[in-house]
Gaussian input, Z-matrix of N, CA and C with variables (Angstrom, degrees):
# hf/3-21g

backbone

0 1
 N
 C     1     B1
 C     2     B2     1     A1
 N     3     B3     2     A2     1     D1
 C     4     B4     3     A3     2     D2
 C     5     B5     4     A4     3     D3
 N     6     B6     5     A5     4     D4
 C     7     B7     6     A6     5     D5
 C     8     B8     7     A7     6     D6
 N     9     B9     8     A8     7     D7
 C    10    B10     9     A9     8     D8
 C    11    B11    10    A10     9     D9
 N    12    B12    11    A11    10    D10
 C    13    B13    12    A12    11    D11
 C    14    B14    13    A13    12    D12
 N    15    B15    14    A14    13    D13
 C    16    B16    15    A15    14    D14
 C    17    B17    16    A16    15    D15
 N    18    B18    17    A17    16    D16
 C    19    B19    18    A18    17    D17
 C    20    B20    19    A19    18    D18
 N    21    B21    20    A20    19    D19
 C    22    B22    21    A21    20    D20
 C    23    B23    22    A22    21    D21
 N    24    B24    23    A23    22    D22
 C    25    B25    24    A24    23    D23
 C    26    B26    25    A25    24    D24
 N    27    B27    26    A26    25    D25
 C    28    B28    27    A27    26    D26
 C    29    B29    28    A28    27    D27
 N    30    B30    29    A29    28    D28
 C    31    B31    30    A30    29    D29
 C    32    B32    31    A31    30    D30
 N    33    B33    32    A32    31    D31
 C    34    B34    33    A33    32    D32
 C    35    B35    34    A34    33    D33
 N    36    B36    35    A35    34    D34
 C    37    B37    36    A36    35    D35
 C    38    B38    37    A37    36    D36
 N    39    B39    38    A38    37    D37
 C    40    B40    39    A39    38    D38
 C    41    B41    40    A40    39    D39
 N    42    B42    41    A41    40    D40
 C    43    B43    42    A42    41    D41
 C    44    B44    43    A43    42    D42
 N    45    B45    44    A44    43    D43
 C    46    B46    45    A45    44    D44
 C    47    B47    46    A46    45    D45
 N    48    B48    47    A47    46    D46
 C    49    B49    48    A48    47    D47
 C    50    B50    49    A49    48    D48
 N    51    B51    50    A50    49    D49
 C    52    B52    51    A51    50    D50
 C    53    B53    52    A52    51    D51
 N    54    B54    53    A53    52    D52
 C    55    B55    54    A54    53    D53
 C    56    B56    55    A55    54    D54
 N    57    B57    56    A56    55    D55
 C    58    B58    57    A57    56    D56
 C    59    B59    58    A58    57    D57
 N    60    B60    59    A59    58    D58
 C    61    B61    60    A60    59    D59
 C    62    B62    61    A61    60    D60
 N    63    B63    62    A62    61    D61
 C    64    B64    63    A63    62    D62
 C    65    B65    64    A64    63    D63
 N    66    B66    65    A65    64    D64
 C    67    B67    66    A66    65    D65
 C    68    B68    67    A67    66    D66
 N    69    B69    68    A68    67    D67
 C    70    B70    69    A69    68    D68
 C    71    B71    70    A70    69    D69
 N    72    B72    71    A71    70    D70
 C    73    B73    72    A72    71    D71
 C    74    B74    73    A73    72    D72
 N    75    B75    74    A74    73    D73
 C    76    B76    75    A75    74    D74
 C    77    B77    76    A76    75    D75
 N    78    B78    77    A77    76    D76
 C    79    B79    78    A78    77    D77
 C    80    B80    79    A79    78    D78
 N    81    B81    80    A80    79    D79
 C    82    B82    81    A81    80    D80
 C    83    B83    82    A82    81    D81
 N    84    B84    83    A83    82    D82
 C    85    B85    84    A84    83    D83
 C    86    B86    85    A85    84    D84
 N    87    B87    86    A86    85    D85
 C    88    B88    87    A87    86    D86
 C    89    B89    88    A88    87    D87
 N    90    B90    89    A89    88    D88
 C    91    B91    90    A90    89    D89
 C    92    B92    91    A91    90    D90
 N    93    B93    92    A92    91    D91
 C    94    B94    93    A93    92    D92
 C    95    B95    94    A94    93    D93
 N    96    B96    95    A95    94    D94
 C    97    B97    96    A96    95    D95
 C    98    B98    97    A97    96    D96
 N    99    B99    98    A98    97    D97
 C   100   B100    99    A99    98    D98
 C   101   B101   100   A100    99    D99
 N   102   B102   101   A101   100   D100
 C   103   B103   102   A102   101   D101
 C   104   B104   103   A103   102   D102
 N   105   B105   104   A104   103   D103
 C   106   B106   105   A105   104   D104
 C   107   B107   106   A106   105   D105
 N   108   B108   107   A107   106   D106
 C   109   B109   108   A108   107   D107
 C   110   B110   109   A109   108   D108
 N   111   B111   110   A110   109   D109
 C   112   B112   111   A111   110   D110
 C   113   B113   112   A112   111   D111
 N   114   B114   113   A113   112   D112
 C   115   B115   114   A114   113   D113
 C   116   B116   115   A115   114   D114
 N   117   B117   116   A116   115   D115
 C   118   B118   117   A117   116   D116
 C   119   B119   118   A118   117   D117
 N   120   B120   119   A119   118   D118
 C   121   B121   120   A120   119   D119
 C   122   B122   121   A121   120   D120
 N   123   B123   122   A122   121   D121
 C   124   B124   123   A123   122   D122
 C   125   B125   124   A124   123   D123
 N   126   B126   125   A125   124   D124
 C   127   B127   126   A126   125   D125
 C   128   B128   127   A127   126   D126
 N   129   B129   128   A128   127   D127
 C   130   B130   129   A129   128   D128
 C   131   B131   130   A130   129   D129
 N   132   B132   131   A131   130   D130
 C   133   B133   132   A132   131   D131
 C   134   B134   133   A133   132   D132
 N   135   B135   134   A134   133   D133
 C   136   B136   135   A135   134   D134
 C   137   B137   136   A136   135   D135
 N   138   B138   137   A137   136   D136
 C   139   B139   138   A138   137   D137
 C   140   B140   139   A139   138   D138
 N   141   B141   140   A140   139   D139
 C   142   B142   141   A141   140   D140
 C   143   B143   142   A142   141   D141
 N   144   B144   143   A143   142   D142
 C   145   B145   144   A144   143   D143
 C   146   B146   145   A145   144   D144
 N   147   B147   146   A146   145   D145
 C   148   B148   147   A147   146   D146
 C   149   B149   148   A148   147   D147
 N   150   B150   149   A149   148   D148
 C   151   B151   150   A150   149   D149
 C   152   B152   151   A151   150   D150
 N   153   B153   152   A152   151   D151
 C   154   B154   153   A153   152   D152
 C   155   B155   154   A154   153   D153
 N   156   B156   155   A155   154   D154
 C   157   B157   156   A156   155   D155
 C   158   B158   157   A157   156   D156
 N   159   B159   158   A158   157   D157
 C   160   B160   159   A159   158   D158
 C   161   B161   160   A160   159   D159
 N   162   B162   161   A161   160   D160
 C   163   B163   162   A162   161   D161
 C   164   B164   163   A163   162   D162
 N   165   B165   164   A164   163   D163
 C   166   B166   165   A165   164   D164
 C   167   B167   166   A166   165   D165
 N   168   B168   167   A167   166   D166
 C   169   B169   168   A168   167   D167
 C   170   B170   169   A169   168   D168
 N   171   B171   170   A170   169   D169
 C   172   B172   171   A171   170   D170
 C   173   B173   172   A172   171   D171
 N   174   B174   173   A173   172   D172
 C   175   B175   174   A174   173   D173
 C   176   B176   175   A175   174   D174
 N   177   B177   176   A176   175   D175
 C   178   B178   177   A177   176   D176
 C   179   B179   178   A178   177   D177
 N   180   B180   179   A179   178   D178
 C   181   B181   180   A180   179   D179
 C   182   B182   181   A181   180   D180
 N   183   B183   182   A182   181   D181
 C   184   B184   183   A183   182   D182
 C   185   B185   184   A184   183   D183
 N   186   B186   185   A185   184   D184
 C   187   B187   186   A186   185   D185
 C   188   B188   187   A187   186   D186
 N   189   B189   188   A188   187   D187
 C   190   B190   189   A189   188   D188
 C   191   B191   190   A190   189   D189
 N   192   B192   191   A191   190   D190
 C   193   B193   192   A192   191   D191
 C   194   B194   193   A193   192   D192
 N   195   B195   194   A194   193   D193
 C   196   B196   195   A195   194   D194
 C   197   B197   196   A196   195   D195
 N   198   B198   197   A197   196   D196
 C   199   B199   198   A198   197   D197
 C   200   B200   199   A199   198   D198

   B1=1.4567
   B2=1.5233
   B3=1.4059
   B4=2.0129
   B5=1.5197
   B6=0.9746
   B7=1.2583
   B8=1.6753
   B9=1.3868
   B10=1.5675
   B11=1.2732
   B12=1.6758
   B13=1.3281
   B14=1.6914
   B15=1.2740
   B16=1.3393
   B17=1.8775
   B18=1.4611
   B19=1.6549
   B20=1.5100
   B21=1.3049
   B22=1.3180
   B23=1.5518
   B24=1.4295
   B25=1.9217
   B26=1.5768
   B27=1.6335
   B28=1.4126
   B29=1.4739
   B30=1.6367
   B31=1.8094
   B32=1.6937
   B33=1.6209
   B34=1.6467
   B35=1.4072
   B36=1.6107
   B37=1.6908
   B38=1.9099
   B39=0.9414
   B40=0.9474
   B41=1.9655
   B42=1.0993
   B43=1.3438
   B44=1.5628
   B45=0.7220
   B46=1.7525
   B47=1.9737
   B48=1.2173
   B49=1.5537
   B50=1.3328
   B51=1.8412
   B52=1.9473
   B53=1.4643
   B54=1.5451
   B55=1.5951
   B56=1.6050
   B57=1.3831
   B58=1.7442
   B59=1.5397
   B60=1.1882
   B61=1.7755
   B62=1.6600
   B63=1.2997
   B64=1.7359
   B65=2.0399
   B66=1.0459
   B67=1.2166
   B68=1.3743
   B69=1.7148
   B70=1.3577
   B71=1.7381
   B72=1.3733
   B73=1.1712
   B74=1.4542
   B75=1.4700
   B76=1.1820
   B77=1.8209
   B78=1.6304
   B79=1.5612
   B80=1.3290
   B81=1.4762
   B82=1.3337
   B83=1.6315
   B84=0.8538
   B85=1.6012
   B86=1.4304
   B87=1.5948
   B88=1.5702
   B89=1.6487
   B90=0.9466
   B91=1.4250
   B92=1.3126
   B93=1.6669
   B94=1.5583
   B95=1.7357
   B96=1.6285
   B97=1.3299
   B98=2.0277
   B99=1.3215
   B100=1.2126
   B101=1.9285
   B102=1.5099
   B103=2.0292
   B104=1.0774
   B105=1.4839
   B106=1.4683
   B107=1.7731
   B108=1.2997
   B109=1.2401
   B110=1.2521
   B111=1.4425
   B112=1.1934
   B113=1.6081
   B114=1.5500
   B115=1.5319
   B116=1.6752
   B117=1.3515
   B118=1.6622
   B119=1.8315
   B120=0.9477
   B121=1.5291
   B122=1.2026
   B123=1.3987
   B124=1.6753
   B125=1.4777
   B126=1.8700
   B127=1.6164
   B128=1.3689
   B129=1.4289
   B130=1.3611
   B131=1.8796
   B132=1.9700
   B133=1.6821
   B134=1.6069
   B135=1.1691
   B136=1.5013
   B137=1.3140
   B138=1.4043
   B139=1.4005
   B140=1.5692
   B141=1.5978
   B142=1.5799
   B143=1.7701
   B144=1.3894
   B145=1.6546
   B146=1.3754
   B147=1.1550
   B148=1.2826
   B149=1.7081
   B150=1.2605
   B151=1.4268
   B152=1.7204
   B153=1.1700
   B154=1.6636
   B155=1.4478
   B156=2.0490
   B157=0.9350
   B158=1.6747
   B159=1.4943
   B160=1.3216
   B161=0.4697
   B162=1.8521
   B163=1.5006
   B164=1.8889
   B165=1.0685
   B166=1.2691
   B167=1.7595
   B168=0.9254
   B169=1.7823
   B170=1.8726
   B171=1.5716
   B172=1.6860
   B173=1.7405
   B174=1.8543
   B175=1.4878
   B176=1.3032
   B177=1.3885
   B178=1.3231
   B179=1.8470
   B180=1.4201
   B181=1.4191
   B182=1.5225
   B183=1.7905
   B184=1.8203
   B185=1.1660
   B186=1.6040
   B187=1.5334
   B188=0.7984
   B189=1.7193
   B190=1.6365
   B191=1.4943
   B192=1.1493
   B193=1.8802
   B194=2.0146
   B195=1.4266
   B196=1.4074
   B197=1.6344
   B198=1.3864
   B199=1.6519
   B200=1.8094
   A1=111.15
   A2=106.69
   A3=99.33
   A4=89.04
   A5=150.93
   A6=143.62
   A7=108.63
   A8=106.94
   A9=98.40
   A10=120.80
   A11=104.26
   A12=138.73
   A13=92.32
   A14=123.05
   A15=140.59
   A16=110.19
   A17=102.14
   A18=86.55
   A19=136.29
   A20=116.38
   A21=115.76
   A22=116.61
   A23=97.58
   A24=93.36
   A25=77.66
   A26=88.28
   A27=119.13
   A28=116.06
   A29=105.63
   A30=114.86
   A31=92.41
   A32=114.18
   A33=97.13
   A34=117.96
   A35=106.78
   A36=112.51
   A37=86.35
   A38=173.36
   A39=162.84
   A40=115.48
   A41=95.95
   A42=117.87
   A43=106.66
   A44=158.12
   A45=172.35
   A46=92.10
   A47=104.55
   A48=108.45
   A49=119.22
   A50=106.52
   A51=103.27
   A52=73.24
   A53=155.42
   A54=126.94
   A55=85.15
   A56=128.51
   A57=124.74
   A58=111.64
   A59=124.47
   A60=121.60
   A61=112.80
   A62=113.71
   A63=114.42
   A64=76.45
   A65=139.08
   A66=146.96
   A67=109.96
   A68=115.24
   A69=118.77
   A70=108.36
   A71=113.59
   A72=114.67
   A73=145.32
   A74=119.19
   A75=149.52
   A76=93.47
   A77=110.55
   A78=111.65
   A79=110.38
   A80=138.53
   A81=124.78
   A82=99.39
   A83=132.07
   A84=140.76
   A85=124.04
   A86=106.52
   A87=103.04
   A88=108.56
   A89=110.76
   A90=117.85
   A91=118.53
   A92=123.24
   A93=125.03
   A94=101.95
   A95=115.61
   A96=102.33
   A97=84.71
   A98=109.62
   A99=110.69
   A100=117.92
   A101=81.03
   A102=88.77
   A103=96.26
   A104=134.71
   A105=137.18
   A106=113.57
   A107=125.35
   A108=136.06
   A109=100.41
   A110=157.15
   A111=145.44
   A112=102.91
   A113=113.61
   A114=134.05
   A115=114.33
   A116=106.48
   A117=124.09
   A118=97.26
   A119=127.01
   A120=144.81
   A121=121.68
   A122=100.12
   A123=98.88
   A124=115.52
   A125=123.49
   A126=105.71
   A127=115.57
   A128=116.58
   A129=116.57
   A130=112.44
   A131=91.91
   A132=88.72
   A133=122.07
   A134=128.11
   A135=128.13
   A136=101.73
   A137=106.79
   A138=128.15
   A139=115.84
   A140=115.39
   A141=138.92
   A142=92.26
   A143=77.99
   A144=107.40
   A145=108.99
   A146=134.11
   A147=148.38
   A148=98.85
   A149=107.57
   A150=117.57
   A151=87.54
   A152=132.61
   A153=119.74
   A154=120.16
   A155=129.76
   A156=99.46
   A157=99.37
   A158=118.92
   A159=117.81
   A160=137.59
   A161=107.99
   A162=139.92
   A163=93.74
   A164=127.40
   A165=137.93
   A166=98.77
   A167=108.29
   A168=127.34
   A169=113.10
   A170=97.93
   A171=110.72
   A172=94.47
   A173=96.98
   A174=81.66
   A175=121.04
   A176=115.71
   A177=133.43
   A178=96.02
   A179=108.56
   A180=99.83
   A181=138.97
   A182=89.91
   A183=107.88
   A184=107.61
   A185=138.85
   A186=130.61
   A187=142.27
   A188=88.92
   A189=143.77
   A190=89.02
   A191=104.05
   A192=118.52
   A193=86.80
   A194=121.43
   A195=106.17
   A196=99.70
   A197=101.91
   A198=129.70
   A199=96.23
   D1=-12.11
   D2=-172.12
   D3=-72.72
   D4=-52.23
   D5=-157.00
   D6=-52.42
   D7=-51.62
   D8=173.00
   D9=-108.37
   D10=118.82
   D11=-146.82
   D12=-58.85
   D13=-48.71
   D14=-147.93
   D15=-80.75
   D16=68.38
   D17=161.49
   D18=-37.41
   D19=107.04
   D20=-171.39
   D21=-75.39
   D22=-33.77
   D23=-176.02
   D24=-144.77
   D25=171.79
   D26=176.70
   D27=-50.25
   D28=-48.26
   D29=-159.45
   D30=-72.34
   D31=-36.50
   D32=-176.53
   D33=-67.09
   D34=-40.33
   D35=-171.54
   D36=-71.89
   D37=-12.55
   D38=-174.80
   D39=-90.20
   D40=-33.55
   D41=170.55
   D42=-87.95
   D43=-36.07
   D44=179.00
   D45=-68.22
   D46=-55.41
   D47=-178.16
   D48=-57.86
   D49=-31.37
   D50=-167.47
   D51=-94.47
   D52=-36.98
   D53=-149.34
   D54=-78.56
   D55=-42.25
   D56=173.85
   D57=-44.25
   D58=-85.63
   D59=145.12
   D60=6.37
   D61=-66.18
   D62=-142.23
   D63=-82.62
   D64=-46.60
   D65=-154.66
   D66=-78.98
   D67=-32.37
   D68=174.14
   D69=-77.62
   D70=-49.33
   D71=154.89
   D72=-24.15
   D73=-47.43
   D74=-157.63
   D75=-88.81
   D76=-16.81
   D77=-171.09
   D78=42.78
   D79=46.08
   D80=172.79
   D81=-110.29
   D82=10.06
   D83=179.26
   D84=-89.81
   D85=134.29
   D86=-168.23
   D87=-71.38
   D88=-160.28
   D89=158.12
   D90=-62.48
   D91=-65.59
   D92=-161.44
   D93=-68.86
   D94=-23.29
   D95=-157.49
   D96=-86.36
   D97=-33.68
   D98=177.25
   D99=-31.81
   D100=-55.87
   D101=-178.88
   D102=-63.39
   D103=-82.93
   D104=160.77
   D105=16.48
   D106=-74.38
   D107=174.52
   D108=-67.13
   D109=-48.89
   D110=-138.18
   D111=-93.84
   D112=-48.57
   D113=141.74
   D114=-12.52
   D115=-62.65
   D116=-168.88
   D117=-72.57
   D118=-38.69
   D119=-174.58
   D120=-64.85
   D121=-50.24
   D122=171.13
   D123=-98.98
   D124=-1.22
   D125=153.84
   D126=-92.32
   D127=12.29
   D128=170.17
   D129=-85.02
   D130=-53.68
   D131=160.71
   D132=-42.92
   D133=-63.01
   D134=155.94
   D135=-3.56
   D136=-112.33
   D137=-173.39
   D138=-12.26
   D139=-59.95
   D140=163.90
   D141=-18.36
   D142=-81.29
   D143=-158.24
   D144=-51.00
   D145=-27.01
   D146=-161.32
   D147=-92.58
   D148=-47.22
   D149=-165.69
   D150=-82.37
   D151=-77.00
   D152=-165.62
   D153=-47.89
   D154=-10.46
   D155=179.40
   D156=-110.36
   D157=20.93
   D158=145.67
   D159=-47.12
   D160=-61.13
   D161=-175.04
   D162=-58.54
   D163=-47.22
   D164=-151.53
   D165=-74.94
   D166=-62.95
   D167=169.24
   D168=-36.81
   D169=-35.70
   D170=-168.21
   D171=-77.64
   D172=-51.06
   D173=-168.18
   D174=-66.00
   D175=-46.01
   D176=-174.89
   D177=-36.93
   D178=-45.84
   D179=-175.04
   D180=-62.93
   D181=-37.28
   D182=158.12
   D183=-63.94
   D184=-20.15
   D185=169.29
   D186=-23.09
   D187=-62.99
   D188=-163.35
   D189=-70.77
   D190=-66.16
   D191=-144.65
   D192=-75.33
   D193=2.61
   D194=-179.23
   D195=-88.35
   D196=-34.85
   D197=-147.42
   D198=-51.96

């Protein structure tokens, strides 16, 4: 998945984040790939974050419209 830049859904960019995690963890990483991953991590948080308060905004709206 590092090759394509473009998280498509939540469950991949979410999964892309713990193999980023399990790899930062593991301390086998140089420096440049270090920034590299840390870089990739927080436009994935983005993305996350971006996508749950969509998701959050959509439901809240079917809420409304049940209420």
């Amino acid at each position: 998945m590092g090759t394509d830049k473009a998280a498509k859904t939540y469950t991949q960019a979410k999964k892309e984040l713990e193999e980023i995690v399990t790899s930062i963890e593991s301390g086998e990483l140089d420096v440049d790939a270090l920034t590299d991953k840390v870089k990739r991590a927080s436009e994935l948080i983005t993305f996350c974050k971006n996508k749950l308060t969509v998701t959050d905004k959509e439901l809240q709206k079917i809420l409304d419209e049940i209420e």
